[in-house]
Residue frames as a rotation matrix with the C-alpha (Angstrom) as fourth column:
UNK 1
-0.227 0.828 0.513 8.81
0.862 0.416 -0.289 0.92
-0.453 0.377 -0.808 38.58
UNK 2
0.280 0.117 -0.953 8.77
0.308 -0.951 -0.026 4.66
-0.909 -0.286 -0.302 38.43
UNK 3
-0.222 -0.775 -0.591 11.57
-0.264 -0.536 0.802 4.75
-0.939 0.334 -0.086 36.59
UNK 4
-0.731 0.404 0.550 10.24
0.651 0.653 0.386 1.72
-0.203 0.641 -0.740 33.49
UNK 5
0.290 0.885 0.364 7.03
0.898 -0.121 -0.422 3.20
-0.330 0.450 -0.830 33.17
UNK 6
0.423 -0.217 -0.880 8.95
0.057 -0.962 0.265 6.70
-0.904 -0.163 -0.395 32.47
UNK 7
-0.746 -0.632 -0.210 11.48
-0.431 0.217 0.876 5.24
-0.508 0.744 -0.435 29.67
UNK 8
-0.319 0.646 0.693 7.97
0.806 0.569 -0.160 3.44
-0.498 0.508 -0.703 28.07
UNK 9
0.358 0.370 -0.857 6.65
0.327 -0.910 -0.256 7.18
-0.875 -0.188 -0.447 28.16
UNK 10
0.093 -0.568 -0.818 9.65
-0.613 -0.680 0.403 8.64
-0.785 0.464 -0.411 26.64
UNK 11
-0.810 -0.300 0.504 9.86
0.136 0.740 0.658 5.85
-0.571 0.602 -0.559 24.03
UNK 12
0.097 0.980 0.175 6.32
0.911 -0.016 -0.412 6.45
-0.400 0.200 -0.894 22.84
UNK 13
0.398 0.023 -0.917 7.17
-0.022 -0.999 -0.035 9.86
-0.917 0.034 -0.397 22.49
UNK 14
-0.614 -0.734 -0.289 9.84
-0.203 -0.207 0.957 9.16
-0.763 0.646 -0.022 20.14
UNK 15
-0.621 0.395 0.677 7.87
0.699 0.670 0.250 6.67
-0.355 0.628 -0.693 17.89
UNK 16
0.156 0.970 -0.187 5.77
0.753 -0.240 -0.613 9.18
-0.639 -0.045 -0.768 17.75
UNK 17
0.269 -0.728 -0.631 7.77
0.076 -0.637 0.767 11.71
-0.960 -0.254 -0.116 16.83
UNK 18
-0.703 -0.698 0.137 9.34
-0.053 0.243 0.968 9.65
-0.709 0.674 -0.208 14.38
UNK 19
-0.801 0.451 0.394 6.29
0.588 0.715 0.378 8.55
-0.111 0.535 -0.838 12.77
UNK 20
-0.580 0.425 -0.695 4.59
-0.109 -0.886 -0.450 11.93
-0.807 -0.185 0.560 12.84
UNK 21
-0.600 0.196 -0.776 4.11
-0.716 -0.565 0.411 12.51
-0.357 0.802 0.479 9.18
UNK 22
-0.885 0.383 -0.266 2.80
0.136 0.758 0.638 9.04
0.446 0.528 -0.723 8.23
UNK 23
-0.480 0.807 -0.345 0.16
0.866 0.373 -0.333 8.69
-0.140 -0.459 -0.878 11.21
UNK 24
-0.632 0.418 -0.653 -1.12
0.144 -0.764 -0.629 12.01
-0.761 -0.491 0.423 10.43
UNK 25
-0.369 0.417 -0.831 -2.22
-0.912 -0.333 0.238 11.16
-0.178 0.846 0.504 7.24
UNK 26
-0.719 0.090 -0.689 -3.48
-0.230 0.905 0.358 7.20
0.656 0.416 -0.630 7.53
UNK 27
0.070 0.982 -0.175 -6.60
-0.234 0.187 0.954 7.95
0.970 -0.026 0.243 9.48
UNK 28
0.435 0.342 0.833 -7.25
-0.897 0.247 0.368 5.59
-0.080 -0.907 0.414 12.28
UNK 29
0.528 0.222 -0.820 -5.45
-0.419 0.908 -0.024 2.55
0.739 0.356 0.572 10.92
UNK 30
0.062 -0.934 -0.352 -2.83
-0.278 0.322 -0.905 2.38
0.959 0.154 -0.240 13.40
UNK 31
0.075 0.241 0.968 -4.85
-0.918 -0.361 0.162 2.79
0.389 -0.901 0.194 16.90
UNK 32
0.890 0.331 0.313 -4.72
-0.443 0.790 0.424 -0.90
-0.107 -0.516 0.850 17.52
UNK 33
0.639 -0.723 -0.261 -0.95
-0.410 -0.034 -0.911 -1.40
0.650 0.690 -0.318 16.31
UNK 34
0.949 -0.172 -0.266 1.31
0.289 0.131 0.948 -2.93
-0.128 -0.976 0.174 19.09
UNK 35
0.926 -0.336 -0.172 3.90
-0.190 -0.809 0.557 -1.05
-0.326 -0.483 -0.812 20.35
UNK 36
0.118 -0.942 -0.315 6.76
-0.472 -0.332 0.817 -3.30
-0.874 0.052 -0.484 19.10
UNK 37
0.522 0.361 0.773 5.20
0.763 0.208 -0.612 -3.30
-0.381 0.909 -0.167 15.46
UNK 38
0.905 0.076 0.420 6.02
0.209 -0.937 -0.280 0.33
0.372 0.341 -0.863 15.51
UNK 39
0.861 -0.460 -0.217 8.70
-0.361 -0.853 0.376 0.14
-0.359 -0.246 -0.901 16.54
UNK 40
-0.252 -0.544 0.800 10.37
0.322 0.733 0.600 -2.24
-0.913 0.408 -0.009 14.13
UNK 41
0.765 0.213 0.607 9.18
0.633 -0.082 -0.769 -0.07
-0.114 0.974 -0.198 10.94
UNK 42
-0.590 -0.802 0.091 11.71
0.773 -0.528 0.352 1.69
-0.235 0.278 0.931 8.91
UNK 43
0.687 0.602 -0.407 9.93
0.451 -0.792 -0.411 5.08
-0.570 0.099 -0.816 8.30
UNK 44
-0.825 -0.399 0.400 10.73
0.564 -0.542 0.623 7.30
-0.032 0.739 0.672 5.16
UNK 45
0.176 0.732 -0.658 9.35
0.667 -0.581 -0.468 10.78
-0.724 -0.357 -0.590 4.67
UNK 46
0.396 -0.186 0.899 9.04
0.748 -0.503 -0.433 13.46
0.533 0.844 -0.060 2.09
UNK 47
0.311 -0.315 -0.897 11.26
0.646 -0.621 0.443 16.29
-0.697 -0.717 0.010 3.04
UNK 48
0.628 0.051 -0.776 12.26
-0.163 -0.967 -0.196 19.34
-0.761 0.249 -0.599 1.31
UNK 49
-0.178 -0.849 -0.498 15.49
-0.825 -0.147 0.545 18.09
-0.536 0.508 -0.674 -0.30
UNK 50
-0.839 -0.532 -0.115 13.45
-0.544 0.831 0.116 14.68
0.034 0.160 -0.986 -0.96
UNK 51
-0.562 0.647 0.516 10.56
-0.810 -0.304 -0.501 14.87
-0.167 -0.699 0.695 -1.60
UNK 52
0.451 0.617 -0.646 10.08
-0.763 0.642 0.081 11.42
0.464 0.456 0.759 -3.50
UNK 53
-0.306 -0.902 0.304 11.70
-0.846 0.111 -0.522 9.93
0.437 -0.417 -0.797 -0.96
UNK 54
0.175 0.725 0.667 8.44
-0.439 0.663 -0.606 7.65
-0.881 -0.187 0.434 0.29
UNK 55
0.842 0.325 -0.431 8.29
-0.525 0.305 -0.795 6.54
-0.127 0.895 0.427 -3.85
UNK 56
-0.202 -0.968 -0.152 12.19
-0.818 0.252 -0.518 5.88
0.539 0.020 -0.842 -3.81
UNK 57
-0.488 0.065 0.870 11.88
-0.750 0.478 -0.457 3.84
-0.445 -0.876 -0.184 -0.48
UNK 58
0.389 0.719 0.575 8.43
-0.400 0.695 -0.598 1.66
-0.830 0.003 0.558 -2.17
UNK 59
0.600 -0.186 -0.778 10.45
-0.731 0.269 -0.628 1.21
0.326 0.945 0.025 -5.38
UNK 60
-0.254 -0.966 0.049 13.03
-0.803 0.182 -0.567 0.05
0.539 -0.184 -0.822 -4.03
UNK 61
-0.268 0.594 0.759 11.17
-0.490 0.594 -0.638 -2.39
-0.829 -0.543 0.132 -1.36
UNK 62
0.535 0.756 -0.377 9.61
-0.581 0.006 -0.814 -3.43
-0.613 0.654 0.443 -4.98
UNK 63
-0.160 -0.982 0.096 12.51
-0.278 0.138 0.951 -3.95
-0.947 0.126 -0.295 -6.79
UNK 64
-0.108 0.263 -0.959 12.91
-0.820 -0.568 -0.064 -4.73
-0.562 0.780 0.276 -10.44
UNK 65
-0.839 -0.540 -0.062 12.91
-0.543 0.826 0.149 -8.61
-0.029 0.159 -0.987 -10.63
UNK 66
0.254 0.954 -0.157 9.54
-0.495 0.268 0.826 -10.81
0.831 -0.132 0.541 -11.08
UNK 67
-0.548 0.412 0.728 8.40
-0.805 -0.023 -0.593 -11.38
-0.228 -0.911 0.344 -7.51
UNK 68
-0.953 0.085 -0.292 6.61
-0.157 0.684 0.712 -14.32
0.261 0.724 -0.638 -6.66
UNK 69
0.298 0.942 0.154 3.32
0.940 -0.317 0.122 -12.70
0.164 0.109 -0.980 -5.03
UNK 70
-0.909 -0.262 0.324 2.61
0.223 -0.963 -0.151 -9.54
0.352 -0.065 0.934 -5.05
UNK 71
-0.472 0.522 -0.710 -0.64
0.881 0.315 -0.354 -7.82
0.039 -0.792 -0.609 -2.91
UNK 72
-0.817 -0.482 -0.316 -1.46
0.552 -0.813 -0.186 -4.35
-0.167 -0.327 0.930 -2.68
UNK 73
0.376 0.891 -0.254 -4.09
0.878 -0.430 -0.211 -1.40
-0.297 -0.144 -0.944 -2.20
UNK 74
-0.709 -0.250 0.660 -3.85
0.552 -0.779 0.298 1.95
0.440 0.575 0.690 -4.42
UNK 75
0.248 0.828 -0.503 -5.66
0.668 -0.523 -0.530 4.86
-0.702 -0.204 -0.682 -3.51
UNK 76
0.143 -0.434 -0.889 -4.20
-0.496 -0.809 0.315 6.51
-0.857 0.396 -0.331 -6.77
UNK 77
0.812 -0.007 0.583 -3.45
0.417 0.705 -0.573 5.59
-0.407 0.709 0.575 -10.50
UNK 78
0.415 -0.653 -0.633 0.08
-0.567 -0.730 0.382 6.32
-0.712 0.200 -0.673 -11.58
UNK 79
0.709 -0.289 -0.643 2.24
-0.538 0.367 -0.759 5.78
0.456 0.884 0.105 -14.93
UNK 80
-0.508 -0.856 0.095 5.50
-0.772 0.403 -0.491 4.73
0.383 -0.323 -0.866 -12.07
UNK 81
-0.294 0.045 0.955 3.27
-0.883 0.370 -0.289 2.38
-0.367 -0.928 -0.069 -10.54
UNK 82
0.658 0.751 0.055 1.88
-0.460 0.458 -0.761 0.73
-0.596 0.475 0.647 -13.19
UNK 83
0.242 -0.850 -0.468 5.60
-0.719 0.167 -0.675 0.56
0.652 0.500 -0.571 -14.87
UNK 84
-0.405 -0.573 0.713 6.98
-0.914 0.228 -0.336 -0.92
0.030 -0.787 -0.616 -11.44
UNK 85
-0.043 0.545 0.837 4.35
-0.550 0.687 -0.476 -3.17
-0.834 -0.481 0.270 -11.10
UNK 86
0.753 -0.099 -0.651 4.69
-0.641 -0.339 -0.689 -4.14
-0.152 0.936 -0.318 -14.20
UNK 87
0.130 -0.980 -0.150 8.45
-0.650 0.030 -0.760 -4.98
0.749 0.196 -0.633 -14.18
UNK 88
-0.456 -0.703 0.546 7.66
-0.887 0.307 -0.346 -7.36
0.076 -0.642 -0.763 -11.46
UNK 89
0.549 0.677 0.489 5.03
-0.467 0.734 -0.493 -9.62
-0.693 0.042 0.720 -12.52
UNK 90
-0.846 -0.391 -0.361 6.72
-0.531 0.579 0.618 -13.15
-0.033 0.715 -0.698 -14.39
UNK 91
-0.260 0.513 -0.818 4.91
-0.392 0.718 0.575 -15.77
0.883 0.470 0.014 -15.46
UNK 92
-0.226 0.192 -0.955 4.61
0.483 0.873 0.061 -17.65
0.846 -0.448 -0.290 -11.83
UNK 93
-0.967 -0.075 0.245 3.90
-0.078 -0.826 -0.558 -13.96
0.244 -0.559 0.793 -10.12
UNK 94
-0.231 0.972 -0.049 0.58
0.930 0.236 0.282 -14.17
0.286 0.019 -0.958 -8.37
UNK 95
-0.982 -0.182 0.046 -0.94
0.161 -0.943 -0.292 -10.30
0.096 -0.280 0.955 -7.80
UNK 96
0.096 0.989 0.112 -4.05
0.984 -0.111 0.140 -9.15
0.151 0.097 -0.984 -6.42
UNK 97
-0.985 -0.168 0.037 -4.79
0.167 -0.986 -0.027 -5.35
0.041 -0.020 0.999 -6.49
UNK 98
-0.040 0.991 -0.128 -7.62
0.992 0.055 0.115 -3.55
0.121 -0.123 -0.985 -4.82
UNK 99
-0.932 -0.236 0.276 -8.05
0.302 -0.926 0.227 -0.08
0.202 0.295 0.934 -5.66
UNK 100
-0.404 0.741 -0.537 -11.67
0.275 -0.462 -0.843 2.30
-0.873 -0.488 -0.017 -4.98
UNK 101
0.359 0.811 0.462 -14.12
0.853 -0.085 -0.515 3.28
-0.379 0.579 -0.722 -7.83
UNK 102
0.639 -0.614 -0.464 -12.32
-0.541 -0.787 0.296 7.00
-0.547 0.062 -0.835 -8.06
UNK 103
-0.097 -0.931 -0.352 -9.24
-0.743 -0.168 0.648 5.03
-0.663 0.324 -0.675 -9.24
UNK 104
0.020 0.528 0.849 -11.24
0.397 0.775 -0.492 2.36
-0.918 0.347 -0.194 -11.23
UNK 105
0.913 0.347 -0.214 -13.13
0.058 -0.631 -0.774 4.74
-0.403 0.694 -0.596 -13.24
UNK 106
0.639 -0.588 -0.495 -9.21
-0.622 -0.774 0.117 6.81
-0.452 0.233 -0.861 -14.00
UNK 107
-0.097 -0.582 0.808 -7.55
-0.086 0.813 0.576 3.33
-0.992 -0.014 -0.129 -14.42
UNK 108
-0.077 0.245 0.966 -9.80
0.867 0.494 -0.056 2.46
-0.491 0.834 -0.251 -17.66
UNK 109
0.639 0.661 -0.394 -9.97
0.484 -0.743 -0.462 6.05
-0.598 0.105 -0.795 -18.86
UNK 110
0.740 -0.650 -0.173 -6.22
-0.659 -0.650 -0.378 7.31
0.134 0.394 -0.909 -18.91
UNK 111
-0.180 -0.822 0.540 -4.75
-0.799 0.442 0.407 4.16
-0.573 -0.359 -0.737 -18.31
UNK 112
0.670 0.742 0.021 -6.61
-0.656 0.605 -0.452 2.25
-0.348 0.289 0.892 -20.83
UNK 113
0.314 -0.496 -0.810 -3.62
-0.408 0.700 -0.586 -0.23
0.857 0.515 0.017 -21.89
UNK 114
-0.674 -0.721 0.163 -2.40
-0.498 0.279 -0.821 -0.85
0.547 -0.634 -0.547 -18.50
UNK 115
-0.160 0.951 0.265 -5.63
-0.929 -0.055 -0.365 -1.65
-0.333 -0.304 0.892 -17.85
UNK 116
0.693 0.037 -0.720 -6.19
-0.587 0.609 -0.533 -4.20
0.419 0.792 0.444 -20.84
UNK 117
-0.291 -0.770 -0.567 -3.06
-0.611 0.606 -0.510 -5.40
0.736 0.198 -0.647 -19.98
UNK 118
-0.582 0.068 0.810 -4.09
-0.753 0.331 -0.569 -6.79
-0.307 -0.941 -0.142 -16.28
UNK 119
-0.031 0.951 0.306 -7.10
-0.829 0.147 -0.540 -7.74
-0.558 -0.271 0.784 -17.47
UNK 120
0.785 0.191 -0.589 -5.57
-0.415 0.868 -0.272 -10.36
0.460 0.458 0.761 -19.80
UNK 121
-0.340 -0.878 -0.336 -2.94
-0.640 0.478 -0.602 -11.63
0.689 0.010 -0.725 -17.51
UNK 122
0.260 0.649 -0.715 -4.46
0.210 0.684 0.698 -15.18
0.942 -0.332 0.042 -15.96
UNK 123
-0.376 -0.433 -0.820 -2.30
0.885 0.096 -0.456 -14.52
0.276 -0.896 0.346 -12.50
UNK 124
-0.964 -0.236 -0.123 -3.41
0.251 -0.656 -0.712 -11.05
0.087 -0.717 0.691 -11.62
UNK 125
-0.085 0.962 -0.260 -6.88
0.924 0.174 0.342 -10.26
0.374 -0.212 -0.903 -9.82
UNK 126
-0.721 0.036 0.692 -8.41
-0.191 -0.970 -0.149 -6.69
0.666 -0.240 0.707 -9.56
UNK 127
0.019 0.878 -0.477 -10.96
0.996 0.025 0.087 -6.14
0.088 -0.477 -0.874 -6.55
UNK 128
-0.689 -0.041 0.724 -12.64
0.189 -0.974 0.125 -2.96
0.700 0.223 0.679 -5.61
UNK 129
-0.731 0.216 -0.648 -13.61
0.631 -0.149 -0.762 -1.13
-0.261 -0.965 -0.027 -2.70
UNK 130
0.592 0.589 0.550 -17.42
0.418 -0.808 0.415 1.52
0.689 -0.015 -0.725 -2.43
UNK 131
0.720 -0.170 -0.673 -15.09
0.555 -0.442 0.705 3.15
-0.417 -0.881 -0.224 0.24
UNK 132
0.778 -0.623 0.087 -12.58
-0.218 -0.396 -0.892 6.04
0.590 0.675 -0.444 -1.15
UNK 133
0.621 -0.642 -0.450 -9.28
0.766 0.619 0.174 4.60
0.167 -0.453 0.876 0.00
UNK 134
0.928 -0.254 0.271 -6.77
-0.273 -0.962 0.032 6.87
0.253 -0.104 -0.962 1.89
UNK 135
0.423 -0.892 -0.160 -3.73
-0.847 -0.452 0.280 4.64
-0.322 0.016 -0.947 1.83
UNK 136
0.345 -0.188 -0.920 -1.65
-0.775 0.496 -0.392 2.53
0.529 0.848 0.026 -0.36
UNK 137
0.504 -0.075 0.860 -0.34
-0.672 0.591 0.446 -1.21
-0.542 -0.803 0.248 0.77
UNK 138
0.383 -0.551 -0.741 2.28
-0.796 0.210 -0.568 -3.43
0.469 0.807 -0.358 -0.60
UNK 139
0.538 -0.161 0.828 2.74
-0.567 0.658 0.496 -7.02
-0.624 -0.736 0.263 0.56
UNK 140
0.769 -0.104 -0.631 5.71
-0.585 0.285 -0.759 -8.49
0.259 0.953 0.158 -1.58
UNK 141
0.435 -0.329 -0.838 7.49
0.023 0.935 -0.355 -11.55
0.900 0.135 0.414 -0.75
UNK 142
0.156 -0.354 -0.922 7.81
0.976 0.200 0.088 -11.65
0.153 -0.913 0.377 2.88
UNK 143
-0.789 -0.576 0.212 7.89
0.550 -0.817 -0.173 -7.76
0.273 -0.020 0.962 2.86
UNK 144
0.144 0.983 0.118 5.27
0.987 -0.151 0.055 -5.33
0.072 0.109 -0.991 4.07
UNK 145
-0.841 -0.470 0.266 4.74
0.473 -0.879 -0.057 -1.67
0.261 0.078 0.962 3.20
UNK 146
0.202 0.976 0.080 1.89
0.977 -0.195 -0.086 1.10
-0.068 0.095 -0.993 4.07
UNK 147
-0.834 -0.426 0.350 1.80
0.547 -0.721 0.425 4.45
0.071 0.546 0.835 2.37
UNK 148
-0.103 0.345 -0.933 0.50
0.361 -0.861 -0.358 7.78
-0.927 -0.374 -0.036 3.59
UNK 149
-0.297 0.102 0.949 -1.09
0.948 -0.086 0.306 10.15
0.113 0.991 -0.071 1.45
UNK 150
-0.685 0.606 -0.405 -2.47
0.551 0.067 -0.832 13.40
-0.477 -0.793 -0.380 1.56
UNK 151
0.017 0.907 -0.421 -5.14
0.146 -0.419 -0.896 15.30
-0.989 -0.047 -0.140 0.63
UNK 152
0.473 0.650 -0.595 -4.14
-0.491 -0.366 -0.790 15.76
-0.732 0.666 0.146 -2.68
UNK 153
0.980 -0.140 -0.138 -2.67
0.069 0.900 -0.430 12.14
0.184 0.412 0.892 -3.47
UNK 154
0.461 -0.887 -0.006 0.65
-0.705 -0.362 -0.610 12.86
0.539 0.285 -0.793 -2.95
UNK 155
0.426 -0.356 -0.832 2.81
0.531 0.843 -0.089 9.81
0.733 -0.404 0.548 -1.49
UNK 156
0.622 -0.537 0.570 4.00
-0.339 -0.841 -0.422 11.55
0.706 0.070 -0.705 1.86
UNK 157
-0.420 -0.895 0.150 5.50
-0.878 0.360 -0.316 9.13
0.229 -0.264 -0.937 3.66
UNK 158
0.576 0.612 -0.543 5.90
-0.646 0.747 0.158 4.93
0.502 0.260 0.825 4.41
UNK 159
0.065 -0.474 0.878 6.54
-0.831 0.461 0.310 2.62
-0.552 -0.750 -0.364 6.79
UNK 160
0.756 0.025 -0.654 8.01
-0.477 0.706 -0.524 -1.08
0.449 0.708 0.545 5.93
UNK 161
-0.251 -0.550 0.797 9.37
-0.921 0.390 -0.021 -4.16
-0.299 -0.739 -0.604 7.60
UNK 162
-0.069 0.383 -0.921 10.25
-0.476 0.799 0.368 -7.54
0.877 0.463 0.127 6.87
UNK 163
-0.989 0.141 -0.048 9.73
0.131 0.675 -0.726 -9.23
-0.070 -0.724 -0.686 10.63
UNK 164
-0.861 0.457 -0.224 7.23
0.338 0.842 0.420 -11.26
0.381 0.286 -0.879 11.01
UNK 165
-0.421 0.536 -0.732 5.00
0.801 -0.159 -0.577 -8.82
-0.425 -0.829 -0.362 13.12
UNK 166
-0.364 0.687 -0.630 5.05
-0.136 -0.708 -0.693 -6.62
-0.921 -0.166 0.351 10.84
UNK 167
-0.733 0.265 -0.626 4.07
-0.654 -0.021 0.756 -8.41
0.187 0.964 0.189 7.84
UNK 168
-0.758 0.620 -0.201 1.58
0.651 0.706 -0.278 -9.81
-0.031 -0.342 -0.939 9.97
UNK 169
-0.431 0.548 -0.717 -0.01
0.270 -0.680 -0.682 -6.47
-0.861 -0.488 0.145 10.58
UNK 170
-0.549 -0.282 -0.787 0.16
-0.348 -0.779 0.522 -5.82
-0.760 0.560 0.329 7.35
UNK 171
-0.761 0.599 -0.248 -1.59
0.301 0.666 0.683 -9.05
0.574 0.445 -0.687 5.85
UNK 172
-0.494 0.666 -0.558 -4.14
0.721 -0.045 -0.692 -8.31
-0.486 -0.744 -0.458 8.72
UNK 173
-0.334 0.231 -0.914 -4.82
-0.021 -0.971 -0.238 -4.72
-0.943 -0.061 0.329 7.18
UNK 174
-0.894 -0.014 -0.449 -5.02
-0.433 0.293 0.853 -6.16
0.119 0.956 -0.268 3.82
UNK 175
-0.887 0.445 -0.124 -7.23
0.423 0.890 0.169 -8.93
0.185 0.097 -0.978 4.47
UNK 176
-0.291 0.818 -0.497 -9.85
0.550 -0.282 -0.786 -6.51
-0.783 -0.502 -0.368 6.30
UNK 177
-0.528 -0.002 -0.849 -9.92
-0.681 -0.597 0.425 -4.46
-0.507 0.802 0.314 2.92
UNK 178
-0.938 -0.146 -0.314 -10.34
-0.333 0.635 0.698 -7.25
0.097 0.759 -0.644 0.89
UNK 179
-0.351 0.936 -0.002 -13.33
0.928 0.348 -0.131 -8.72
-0.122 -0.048 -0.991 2.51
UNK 180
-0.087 0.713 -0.696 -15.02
0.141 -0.683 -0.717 -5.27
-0.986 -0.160 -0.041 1.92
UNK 181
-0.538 -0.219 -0.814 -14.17
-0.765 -0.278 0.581 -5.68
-0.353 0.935 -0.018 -1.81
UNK 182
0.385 0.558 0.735 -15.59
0.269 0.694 -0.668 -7.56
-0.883 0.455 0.117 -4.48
UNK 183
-0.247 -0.794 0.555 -13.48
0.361 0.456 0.814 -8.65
-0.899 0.402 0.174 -8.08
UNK 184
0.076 0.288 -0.955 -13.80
-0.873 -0.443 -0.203 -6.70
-0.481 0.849 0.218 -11.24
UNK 185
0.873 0.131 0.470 -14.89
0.240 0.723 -0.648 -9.61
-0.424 0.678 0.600 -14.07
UNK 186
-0.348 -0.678 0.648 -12.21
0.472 0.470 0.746 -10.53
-0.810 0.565 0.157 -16.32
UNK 187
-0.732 0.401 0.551 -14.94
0.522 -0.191 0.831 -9.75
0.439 0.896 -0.069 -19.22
UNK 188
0.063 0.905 -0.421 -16.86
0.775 -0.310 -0.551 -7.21
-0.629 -0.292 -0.720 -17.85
UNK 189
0.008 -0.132 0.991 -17.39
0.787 -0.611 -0.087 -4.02
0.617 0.781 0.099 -20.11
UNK 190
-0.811 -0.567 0.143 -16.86
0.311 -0.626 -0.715 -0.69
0.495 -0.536 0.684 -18.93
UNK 191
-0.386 0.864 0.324 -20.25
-0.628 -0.503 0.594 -0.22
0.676 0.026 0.736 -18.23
UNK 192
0.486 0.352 -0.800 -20.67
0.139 0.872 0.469 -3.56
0.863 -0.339 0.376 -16.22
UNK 193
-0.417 -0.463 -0.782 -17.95
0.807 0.208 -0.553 -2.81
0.419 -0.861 0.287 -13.91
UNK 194
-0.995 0.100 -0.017 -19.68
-0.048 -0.613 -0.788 0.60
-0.089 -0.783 0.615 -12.58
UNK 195
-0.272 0.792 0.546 -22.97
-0.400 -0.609 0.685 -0.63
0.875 -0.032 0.482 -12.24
């Protein structure tokens, strides 16, 4: 009994270990996580020789084909993400995307065509959070990702797994987001959507 609860120990440790860089930068989301969620993610980290190694990893998970939903939470507005995403929406793609006021506002500002563009495509819903989001989520056909950030956006590392636990967690983490959000109009002017 000794010996079991010792090897649980030392497991834990590792996971930890392994999963250092992500959980130090995603808050509190993981405190309720079960044990062999975590230990079924693939984990990818920035590292000196690599540091776009998290971005590599979520392309790639992404891939370059139209998808046939697509999910996901930004705390950031980027030209690769907006390309990627992009490059995976077809005609029968359904996408919802819920991003924070901070990346609202930066969306329609310096993104003003990618913007436009969402906003006339009938399949893809924008929602928005009053909370500043601190990490990114990606739920794409049977696939689930969360992305670390830190302090000064930077993608530093992401976990991702397609078994069923952990694209359960992952819809779970979604879904609690979502209900705290509420849909940017279709026709709303810029002025409508930030009052």
């Amino acid at each position: 009994m000794v010996y079991e609860q010792y090897q649980d120990l030392i497991d834990t440790v590792e996971c930890a270990d392994r999963m250092s860089e992500f959980l130090t930068n995603v808050e509190g989301i993981c405190e309720d996580v079960p044990h062999d969620v975590l230990t079924q993610l693939s984990v990818t980290t920035a590292a000196d020789n690599d540091p776009h190694a998290p971005i590599n990893r979520y392309l790639t998970v992404l891939g370059s084909e139209p998808v046939d939903e697509f999910r996901g939470v930004s705390p950031i507005v980027s030209r690769v993400f907006n390309e990627a995403a992009e490059r995976v929406i077809g005609p029968e793609t359904t996408m919802e995307l819920a991003i924070d006021h901070d990346v609202l506002e930066r969306s329609i500002t310096e993104y003003t065509d990618a913007f436009e563009l969402g906003q006339e495509l009938d399949q893809f819903s924008l929602r928005v959070v009053d909370e500043t989001l601190e990490f990114g989520l990606l739920l794409v056909d049977g696939h689930g990702v969360v992305a670390a950030y830190d302090d000064d956006g930077n993608m530093v590392a992401l976990v991702d797994g397609d078994e069923p636990e952990v694209v359960t967690w992952v819809e779970q983490l979604y879904e609690s987001l979502r209900a705290a959000s509420v849909p940017v109009e279709r026709d709303a002017s810029v002025e409508q959507v930030f009052e």
